[in-house]
N, C-alpha and C positions, 0 to 999 in steps of 0.2 A: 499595619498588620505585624505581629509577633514574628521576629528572625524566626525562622525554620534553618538548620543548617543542612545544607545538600550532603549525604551519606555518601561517599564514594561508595560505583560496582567496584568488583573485582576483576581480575587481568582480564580474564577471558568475556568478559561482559561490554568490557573498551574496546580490545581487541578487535570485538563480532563486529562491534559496532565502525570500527575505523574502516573494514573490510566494505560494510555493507553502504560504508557512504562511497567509497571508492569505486563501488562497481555499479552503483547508481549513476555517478557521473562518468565514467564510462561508457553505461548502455547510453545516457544522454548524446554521448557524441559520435555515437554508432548509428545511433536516429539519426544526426543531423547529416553526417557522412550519407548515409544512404539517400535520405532525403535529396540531397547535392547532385549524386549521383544520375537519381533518376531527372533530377532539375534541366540538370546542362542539356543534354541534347535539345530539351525541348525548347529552350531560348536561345541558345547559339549554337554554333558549329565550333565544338571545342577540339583543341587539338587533340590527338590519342592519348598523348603524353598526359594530358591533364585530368581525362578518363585512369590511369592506370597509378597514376598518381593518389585519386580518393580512393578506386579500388585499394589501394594499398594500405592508405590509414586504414579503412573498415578493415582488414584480416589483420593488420598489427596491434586493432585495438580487441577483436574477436581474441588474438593470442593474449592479450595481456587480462580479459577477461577468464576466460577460460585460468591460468594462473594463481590470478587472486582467490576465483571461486575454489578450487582447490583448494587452496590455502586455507578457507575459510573451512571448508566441510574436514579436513583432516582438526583444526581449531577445535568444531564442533564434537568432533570423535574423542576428543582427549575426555570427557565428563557425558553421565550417561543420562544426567539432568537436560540438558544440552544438546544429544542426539534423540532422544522421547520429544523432546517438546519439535527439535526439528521433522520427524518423524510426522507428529501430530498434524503440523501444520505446511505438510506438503511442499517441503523444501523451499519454503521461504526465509532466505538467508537474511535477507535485507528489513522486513518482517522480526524479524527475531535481535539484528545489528539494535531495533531502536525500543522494546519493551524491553531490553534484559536490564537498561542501564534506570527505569525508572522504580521508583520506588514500591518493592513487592505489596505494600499492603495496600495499593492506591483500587479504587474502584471502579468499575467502566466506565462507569458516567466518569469518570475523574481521564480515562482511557482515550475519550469521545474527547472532552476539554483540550488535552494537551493535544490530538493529533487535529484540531481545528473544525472537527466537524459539528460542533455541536450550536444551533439556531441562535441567532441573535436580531433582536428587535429593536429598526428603528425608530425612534418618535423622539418628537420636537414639537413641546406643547400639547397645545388640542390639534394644528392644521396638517403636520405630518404622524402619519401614521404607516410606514411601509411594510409590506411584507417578509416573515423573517428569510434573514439569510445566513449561511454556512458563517463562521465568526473568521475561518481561516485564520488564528491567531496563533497557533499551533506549531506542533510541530511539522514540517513540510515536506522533510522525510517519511513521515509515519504514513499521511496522506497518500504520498507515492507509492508507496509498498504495496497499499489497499486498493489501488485504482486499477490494473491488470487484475488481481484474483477477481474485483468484484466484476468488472465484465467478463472475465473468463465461465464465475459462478451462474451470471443469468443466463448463460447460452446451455452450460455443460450439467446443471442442477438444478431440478425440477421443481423443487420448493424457492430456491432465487431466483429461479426466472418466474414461477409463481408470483413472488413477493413483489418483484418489478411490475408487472403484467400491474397488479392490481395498483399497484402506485400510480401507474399510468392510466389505466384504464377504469378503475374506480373512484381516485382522488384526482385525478387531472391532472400532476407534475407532469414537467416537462423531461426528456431522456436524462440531462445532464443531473435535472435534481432527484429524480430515481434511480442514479447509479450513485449519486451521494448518499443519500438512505440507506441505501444497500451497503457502502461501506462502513455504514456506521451500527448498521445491523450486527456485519460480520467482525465488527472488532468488540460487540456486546458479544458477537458467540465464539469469540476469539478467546476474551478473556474467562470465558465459563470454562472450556473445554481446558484450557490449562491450568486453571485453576482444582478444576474435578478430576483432572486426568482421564475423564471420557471423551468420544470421540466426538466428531460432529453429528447432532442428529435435528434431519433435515426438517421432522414435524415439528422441533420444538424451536424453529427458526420461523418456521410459516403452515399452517394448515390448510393444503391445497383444500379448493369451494368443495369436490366431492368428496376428501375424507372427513369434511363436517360435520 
């Protein structure tokens, strides 16, 4: 393949980005803390000490979140390209830390590529033929960002939980691979609405059966 040279973002595009990997892994060990938390009693009789001990990482790492977010949303506030798009897309910091650094003219599908969701089929000869699956080659970041909005979306929005529903219930995927669909949906309507600078609009993501 023909060198392509990677374009360096600008400051605040690194920046977003250094913020949004930091408080990804972060919320990671705030999960795992809590996780711990509720683990111990149930398989041993831990001392208090040792309770008040995780308690304490989860509110020191709570603070040092809280911190960075800050940091990040005042980041955001200096350019008003920066607070529109953060606006748009419903305070997604971390969301925003990993599309600002790739290349503006790239294309959903090119969107889909890098953050790893997009089908890949295996076969080997004539005898294997597998079903496709997610390439996951991607970026792992981008993935994560997308996996909270997109279950938040099937619960809280009618056309994504629409688009679920029928994943499920008219094509047969399984939950896991219906909320994968769904992320790769919303990073096709991810990249429209910032691109148009209009909002999200929910028919033009899915046509629930009765506004047919």
């Amino acid at each position: 393949m023909p060198f392509e040279p990677w374009p360096r973002r600008d400051r605040a595009a690194l920046e977003l980005r250094a913020y949004a990997r930091r408080l990804n892994a972060l919320t990671e060990a705030r999960t795992q803390a809590k996780n711990q938390l509720h683990a111990l009693p149930q398989s041993t009789t831990p001392p208090a000490l040792i309770l008040e001990e995780v308690q304490l990482a989860i509110d020191e790492t709570n603070a040092r979140i809280e911190r960075l977010r800050t940091a990040a949303l005042a980041l955001i506030a200096t350019e008003a390209a920066l607070q529109d798009a953060f606006d748009r897309l419903t305070s997604a910091i971390q969301l925003m830390g990993e599309w600002l650094v790739l290349p503006p003219e790239r294309r959903a599908k090119q969107w889909v590529a890098m953050a790893g969701l997009d089908p890949r089929h295996a076969t080997s000869g004539t005898s294997v033929n597998k079903k496709p699956r997610l390439s996951q080659a991607g970026n792992r970041y981008l993935r994560g960002a997308l996996s909270m909005p997109a279950l938040s979306a099937t619960r809280h929005d009618e056309h994504v939980k629409g688009y679920y529903r029928h994943l499920i219930e008219d094509r047969g995927l399984k939950k896991i691979q219906a909320i994968c669909a769904v992320m790769r949906q919303l990073l096709h309507a991810i990249h429209g609405l910032l691109k148009t600078g209009k909002p999200f609009d929910g028919p033009r993501f899915y046509v629930l059966p009765q506004a047919a």
